[in-house]
C-alpha positions as CSV (number, residue, x, y, z in Angstrom):
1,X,-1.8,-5.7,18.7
2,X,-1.6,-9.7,17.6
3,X,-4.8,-8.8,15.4
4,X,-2.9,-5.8,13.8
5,X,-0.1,-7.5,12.6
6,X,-2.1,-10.5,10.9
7,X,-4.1,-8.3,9.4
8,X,-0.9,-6.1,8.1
9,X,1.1,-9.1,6.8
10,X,-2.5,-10.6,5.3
11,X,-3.1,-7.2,3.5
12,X,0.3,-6.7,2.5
13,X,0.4,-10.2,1.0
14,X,-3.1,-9.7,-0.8
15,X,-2.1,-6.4,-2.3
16,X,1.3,-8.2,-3.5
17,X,-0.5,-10.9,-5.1
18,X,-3.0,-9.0,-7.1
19,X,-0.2,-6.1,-8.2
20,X,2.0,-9.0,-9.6
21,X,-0.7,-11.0,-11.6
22,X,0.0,-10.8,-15.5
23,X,-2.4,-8.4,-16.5
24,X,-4.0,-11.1,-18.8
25,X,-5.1,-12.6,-15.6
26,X,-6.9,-9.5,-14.0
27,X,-10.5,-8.2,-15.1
28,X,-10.5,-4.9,-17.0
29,X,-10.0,-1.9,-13.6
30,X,-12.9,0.6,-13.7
31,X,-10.2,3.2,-12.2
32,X,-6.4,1.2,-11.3
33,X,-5.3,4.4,-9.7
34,X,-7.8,4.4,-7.3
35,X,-7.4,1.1,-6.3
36,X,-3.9,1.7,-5.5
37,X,-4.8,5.2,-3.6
38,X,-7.2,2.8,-1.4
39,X,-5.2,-0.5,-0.8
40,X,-2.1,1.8,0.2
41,X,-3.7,4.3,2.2
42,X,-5.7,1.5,4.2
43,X,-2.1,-0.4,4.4
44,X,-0.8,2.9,5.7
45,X,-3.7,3.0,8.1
46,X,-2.8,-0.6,9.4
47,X,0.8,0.0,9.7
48,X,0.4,3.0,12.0
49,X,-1.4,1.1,14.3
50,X,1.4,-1.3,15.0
51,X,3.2,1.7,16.9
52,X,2.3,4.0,19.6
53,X,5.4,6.0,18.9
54,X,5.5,9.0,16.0
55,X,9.1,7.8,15.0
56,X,7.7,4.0,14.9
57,X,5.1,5.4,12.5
58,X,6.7,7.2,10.6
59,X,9.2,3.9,9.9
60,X,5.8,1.8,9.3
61,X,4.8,4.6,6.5
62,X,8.2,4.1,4.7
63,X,7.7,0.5,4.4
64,X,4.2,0.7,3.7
65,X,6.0,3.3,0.6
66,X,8.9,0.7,0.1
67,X,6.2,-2.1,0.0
68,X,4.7,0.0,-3.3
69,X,8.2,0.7,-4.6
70,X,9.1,-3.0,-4.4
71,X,6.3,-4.6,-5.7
72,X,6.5,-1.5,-9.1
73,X,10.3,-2.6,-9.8
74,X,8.4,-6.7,-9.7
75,X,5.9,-5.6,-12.3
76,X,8.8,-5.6,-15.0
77,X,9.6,-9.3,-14.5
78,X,5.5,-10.2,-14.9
79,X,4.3,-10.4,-18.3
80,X,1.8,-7.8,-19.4
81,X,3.0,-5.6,-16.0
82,X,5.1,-3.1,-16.0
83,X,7.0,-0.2,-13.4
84,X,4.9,2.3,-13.3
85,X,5.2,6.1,-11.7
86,X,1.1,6.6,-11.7
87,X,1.0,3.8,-9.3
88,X,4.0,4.7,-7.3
89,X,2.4,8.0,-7.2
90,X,-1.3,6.8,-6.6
91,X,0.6,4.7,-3.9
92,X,1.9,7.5,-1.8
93,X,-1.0,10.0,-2.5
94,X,-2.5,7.1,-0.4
95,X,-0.1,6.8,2.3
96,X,-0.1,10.5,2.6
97,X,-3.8,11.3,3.5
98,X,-3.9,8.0,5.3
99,X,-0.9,9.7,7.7
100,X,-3.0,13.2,7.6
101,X,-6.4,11.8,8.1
102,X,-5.4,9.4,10.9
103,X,-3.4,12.7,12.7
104,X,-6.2,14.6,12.2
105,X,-9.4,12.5,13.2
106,X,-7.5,9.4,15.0
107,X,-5.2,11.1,17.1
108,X,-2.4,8.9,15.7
């Protein structure tokens, strides 16, 4: 479980850092919404492996959606970044089939 929560924190951190660059920093996105469907859904992926319990996951999915809320209330102190309720709900639409697909086919 070591490896899981490296890779968590690592993910978590990478995700931070490219949501909080000044958008004068970042190359033009072919499709931002997707990006945020991905890096939250896999985020939600990785924080349901931390715990073998269902209430334990379901806590690890609110962070991974408090993680997303967080860093969207940030985006209004970074110049050329703003809050944003596409990404919040690109975000969870994420989290949510990561939570369905990992029930489904994972067993989780």
């Amino acid at each position: 479980m070591a490896w899981e929560v490296v890779l968590f924190v690592g993910a978590t951190l990478l995700i931070s850092v490219g949501c909080l660059m000044p958008a004068r920093w970042l190359p033009p996105l072919p499709n931002d919404k997707l990006l945020h469907f991905l890096a939250f859904g896999g985020l939600a992926l990785l924080a349901g492996r931390l715990s073998q319990t269902a209430s334990g996951q379901l806590v690890g999915l609110l962070a991974v959606f408090a993680i997303g809320l967080v860093i969207e209330i940030l985006q209004n102190a970074v110049p050329g970044r703003r809050f944003c309720w596409r990404d919040l709900s690109a975000n969870t639409a994420g989290i949510l089939v990561a939570a369905f697909c990992s029930k489904i086919f994972l067993g989780m």
